[in-house]
C-alpha positions in Angstrom: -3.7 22.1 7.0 -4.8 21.5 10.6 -8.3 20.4 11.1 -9.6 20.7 14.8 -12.8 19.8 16.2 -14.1 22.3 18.6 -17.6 23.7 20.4 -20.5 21.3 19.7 -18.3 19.0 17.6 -16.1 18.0 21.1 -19.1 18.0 23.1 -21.2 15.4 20.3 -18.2 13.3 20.5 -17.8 13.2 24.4 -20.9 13.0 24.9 -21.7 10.0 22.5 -18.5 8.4 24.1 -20.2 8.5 27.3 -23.2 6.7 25.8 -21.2 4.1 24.1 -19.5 3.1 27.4 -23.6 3.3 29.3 -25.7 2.0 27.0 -23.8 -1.0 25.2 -26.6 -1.2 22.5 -26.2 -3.0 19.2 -24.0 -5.7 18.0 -21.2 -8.0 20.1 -17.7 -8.2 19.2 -14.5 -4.9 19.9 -14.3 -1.8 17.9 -11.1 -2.6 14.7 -9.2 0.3 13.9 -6.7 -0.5 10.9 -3.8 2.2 10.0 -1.9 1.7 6.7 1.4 3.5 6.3 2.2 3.4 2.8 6.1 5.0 1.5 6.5 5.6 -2.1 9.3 7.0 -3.7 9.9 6.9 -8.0 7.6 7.9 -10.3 5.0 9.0 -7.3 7.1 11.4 -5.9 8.3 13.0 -9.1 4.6 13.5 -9.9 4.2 15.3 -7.1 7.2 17.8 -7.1 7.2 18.2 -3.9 10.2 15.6 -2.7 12.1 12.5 -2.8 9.2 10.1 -1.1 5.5 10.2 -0.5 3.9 9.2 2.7 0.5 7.6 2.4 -1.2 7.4 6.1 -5.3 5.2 5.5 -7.1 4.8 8.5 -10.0 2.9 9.1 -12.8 2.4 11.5 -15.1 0.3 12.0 -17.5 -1.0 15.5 -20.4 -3.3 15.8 -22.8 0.0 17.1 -24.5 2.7 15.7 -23.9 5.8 16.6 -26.9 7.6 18.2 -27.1 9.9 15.9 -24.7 11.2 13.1 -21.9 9.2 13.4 -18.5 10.9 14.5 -15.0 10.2 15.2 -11.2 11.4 15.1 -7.6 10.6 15.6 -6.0 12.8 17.3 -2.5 12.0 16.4 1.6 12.9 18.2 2.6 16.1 16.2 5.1 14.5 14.8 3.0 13.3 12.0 2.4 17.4 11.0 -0.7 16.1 9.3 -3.1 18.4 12.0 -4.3 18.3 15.9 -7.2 16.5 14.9 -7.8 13.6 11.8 -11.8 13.6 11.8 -12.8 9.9 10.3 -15.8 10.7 8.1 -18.6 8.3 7.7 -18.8 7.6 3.6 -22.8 7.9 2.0 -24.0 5.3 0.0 -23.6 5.8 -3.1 -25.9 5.2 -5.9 -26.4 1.9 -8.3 -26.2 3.0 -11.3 -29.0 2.7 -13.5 -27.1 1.6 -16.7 -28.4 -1.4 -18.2 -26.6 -4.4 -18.2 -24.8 -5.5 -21.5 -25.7 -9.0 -22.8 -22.7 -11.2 -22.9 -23.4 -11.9 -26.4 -22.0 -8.4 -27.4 -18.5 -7.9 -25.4 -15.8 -8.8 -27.4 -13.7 -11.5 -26.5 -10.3 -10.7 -25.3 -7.4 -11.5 -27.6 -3.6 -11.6 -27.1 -1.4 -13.2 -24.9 0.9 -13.1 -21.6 4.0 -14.2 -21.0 5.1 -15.0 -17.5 8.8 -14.6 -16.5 10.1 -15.4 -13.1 13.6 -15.4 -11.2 16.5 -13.3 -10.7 19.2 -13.8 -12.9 21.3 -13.2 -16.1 19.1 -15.3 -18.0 15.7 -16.9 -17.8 15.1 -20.5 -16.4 14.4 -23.4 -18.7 10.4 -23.6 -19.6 10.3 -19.7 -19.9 8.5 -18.1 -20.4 4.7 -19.4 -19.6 2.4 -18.4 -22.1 -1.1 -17.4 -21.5 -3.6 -17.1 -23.8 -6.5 -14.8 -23.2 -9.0 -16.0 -25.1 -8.5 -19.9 -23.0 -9.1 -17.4 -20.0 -12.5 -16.3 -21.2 -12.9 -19.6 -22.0 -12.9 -20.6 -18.2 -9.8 -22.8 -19.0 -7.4 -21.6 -15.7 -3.8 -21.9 -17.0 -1.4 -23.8 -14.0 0.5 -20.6 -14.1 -1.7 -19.1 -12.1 -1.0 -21.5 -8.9 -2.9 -21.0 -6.0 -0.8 -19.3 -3.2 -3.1 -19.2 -0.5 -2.3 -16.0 -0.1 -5.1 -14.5 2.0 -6.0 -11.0 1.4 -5.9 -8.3 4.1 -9.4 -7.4 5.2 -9.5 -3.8 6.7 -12.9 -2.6 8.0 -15.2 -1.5 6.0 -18.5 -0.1 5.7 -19.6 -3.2 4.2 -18.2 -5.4 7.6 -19.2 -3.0 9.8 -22.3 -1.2 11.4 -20.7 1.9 11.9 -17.6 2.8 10.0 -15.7 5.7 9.3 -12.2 7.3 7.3 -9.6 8.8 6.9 -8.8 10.5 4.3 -12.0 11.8 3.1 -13.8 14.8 1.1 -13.8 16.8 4.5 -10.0 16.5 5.2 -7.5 15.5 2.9 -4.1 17.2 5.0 -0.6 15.4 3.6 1.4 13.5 5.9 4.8 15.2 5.0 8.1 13.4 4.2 9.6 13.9 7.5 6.1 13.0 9.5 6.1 10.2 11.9 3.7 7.9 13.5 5.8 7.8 17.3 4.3 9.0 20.2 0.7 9.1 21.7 -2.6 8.3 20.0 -6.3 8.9 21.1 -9.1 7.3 18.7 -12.6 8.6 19.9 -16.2 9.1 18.6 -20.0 8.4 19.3 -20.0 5.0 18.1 -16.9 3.4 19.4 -15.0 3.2 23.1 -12.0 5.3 23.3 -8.8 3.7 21.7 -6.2 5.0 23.4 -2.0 3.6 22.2 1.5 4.7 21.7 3.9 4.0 18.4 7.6 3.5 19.9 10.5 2.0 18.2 10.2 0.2 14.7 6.4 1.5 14.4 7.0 4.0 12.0 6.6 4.8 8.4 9.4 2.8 6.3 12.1 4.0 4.6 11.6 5.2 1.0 13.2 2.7 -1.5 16.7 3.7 -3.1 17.3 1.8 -6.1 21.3 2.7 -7.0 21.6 0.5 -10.1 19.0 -0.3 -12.4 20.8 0.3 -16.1 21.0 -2.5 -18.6 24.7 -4.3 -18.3 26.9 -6.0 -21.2 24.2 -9.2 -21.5 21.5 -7.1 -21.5 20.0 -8.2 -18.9 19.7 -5.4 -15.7 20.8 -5.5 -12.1 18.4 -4.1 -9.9 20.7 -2.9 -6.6 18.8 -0.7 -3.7 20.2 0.6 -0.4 18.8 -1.4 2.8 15.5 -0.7 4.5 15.2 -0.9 8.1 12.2 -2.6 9.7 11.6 -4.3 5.5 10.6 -7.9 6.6 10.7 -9.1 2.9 11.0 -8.3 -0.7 9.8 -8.2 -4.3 10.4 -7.2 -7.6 8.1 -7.2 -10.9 7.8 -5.7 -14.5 5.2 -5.1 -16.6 5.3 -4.3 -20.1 4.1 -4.8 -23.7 6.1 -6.0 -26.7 6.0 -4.5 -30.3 3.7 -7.6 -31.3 0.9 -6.8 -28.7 1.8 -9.3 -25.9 2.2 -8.6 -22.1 5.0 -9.5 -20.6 5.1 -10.1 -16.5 8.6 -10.8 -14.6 8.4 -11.8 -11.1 11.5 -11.9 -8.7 10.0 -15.4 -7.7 12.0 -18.3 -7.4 9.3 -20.3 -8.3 6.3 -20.2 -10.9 3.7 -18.3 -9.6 1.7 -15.0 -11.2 1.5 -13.4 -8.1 1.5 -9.6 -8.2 2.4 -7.8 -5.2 1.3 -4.4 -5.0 -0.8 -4.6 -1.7 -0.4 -5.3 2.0 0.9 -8.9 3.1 -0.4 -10.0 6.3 3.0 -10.7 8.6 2.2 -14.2 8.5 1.9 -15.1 4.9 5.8 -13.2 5.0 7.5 -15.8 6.5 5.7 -18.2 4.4 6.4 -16.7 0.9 10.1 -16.3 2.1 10.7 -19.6 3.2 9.0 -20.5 -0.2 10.8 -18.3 -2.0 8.4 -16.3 -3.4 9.2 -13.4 -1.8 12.7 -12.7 -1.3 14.7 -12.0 2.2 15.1 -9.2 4.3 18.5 -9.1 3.8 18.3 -8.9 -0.1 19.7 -5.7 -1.6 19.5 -6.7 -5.3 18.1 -8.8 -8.1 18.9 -9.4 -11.8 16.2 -8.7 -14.8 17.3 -11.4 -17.1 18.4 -10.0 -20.4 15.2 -12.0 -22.8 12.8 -10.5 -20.0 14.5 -6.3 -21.1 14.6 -7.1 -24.5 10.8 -8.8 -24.6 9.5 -5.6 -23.0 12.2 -2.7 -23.5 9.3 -0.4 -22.1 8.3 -1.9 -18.6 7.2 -0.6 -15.3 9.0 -1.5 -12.2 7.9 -2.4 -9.1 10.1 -2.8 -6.3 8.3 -3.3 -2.8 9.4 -3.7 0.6 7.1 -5.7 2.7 7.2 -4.2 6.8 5.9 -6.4 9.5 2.7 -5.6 11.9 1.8 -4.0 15.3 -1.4 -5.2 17.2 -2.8 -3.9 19.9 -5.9 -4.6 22.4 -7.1 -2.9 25.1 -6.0 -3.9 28.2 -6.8 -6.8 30.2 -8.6 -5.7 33.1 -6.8 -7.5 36.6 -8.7 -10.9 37.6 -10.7 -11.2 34.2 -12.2 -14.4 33.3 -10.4 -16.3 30.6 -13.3 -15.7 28.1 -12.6 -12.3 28.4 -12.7 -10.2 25.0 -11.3 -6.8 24.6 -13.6 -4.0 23.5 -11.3 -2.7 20.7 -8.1 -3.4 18.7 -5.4 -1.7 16.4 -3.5 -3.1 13.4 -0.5 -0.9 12.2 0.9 -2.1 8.6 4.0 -0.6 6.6 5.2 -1.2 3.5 7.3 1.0 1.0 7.1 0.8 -2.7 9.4 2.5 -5.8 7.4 2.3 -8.8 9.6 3.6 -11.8 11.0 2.8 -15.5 13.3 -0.6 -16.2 16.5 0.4 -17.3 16.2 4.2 -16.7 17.9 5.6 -13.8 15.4 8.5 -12.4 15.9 12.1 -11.3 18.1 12.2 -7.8 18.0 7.9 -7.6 20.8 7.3 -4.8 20.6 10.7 -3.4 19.3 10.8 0.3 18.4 14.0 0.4 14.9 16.0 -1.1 16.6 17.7 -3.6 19.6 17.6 -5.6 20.6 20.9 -4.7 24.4 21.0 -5.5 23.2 19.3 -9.3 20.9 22.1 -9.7 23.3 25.0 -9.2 25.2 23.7 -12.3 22.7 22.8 -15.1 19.0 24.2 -15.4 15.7 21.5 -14.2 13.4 22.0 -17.3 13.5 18.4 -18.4 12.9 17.0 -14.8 10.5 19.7 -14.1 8.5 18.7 -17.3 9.4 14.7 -16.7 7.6 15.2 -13.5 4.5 17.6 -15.6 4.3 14.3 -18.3 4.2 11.4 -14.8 1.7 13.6 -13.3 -0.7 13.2 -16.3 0.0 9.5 -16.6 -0.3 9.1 -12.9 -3.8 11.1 -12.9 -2.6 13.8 -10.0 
C-alpha cells in the first residue's frame, strides 16, 4: 500500500518547514528521530503465512516545538523498503483515563506459586540450581538476590510524553508492511511543521538483520537440547531464554547467562550496555552459533517458549557541523537506527521450513499436502492475537 502526501498536505508541510527554520519558537534542545528495525522469524512468521521472516520497521518523532497548527510529518523513505513513497508520522490523541474505580488493596488476591530460575549453557545445570522464588515474599516486598541489579539502562525512544510535539509511525492512518526483502539503504528525508528537515543515507551494515535460523533444537540422548543457528551478520551479541510451566504450577525461566541474573531480554539493548553484558557474560558473543538447554531445565518445563535474540549494534547521526562553529555548538536534530532479530518458537520442536533459506519449501510441498502447517500457522495466529 503506498501512501503519498499530495496538494494541500505538501504545501502544509513545506510551508510549516519554512516556519520552523524562521520563527524558532518554543522549547531549546534538536529534533530525535528513533527507527527500530525489528526481524522475526518462528512462530511470528508462521502466524502470518505470508513467509519465512517478519520485518518490523517503528519510527519515532519527537522535537521540542509545536507545530503551528496540526501537527504533520513524513518519512519519505529509498524504495527499497517497498513499504510506500511516503510514511506519514501521525500525531497519537490523548486518550482517555478511565473512569473505573480503583480496587482497595484489601480485595486483590495475593499471588501464589513459585519461580524457578535456571541459568547457563550446558548438559546439565550448575550447582545451586535452580533459584527458587516465591511469589507471595514478592508481594511481600521481600526482593529475592536473584533478581541482581544489572544496571541495565533501558532504551528511551521519544515519546509524546518526552516531547512537545511528537509523531509515529505505524499508526491508524497507515499501517503498509515492510516486506521480507525491504531494506533500509539508500536516501532518507524526514520533514514536517514542527521539526527541521532530517535529511541521511543508510549504507553498508545499516540494514534490517538477518532472520534467525535455528538448525538444531531437538532433545539429545541426556535430555538436555542443543540449540545450534546459522550466523548473523552485523549480530553484535546473543541470548537465549525459556519460559515455561511445570505439571505442579511452577514457572520455570532458563537464561543462556553465565552468571545468576533474571534478566529477560526481549527488547532493544543500547550498543553500550553490549559490550558490557558480553564481557560479563551475560550475553553471549557475536561469534556464538549455539547453546545447550540442560536436560533438568527440558524435563522441568517439557512445554516452553523459546527465545533466541540477536542483539545488532547502532547508527547515530547529527546534522552537520556547520564550517567555523563555536565549540558549544548543538545540532538541531539527530537519528538513532537500532536492529535486532528475534526467533520466538517451541523448545524441542523443530518448526515448519527451520534451516531452509528460502520463503517457502517449495520442493517439500510438491510431495506431501500443507494442511497441518497451514492449520499450525491458523492455531499460532490465535495464540499470537493476529
Amino acid at each position: 500500500m503506498k501512501m503519498v502526501l499530495a496538494g494541500a498536505s505538501m504545501i502544509a508541510l513545506g510551508a510549516g518547514a519554512a516556519a520552523f527554520g524562521q520563527g524558532r519558537g518554543g522549547g531549546a534542545g534538536p529534533a530525535v528521530y528513533w527507527m527500530s528495525a525489528d526481524t522475526s522469524s518462528g512462530l511470528a512468521a508462521m502466524a502470518s503465512g505470508r513467509s519465512s521472516h517478519v520485518r518490523t520497521l517503528t519510527l519515532q518523532l519527537g522535537s521540542p516545538r509545536r507545530a503551528a497548527g496540526a501537527p504533520q510529518a513524513e518519512h519519505l523513505p529509498p524504495a527499497g523498503l517497498q513499504a510506500g513513497q511516503s510514511l506519514p508520522l501521525l500525531t497519537p490523541q490523548a486518550a482517555p483515563r478511565p473512569t473505573v474505580p480503583a480496587q482497595p488493596w484489601g480485595q486483590m488476591e495475593r499471588p501464589r506459586g513459585r519461580m524457578l530460575i535456571y541459568w547457563g549453557c550446558g548438559e546439565r545445570v550448575r550447582p545451586g540450581q535452580p533459584a527458587v522464588i516465591d511469589f507471595a515474599s514478592m508481594a511481600a516486598g521481600r526482593m529475592p538476590p536473584a533478581f541482581a541489579n544489572m544496571a541495565l539502562k533501558p532504551m528511551t525512544p521519544p515519546s509524546a510524553a518526552t516531547s512537545a510535539t511528537y509523531g509515529e509511525w505505524p499508526n491508524e492512518r497507515s499501517q503498509a508492511r515492510v516486506p521480507a526483502g525491504g531494506s533500509l539503504l539508500g536516501e532518507h528525508v524526514v520533514r514536517g511543521n514542527y521539526s527541521p528537515e532530517i535529511r541521511f543515507s543508510l549504507g553498508a551494515g545499516q540494514d534490517f538483520l538477518a532472520p534467525v535460523t535455528l538448525t538444531s533444537n531437538s532433545a539429545g540422548p541426556s535430555g538436555a537440547i542443543p540449540l545450534v543457528w546459522r550466523p548473523v551478520p552485523g549480530a553484535r551479541a546473543w541470548f537465549g531464554s525459556i519460559m515455561g510451566a511445570a505439571q505442579n504450577g511452577d514457572f520455570v525461566i532458563w537464561t543462556s547467562s553465565e552468571t545468576q541474573a533474571a534478566m529477560m531480554a526481549f527488547d532493544y539493548v543500547a550498543e553500550a550496555d553490549i559490550a558490557r553484558l558480553v564481557q560479563s557474560r551475560v550475553l553471549m558473543p557475536a561469534t556464538a552459533d549455539r547453546c545447550t538447554v540442560p536436560a533438568e531445565v527440558a524435563r522441568a518445563a517439557p512445554q516452553s517458549m523459546l527465545s533466541l535474540i540477536a542483539f545488532g549494534g547502532e547508527s547515530n547521526f547529527a546534522q552537520p557541523r556547520p564550517a567555523g562553529a563555536a565549540r558549544a555548538w548543538r545540532p538541531e536534530w539527530t537519528v538513532k537506527l537500532r536492529a535486532k532479530s528475534t526467533h520466538m518458537g517451541m523448545l524441542g520442536m523443530n518448526m515448519p521450513g527451520m534451516g531452509d533459506d528460502g520463503d517457502e519449501e517449495a520442493g517439500e510441498a510438491q510431495e506431501r499436502p500443507r494442511t497441518k502447517k497451514e492449520k499450525l500457522r491458523r492455531g499460532l495466529g490465535k495464540i499470537l492475537g493476529q
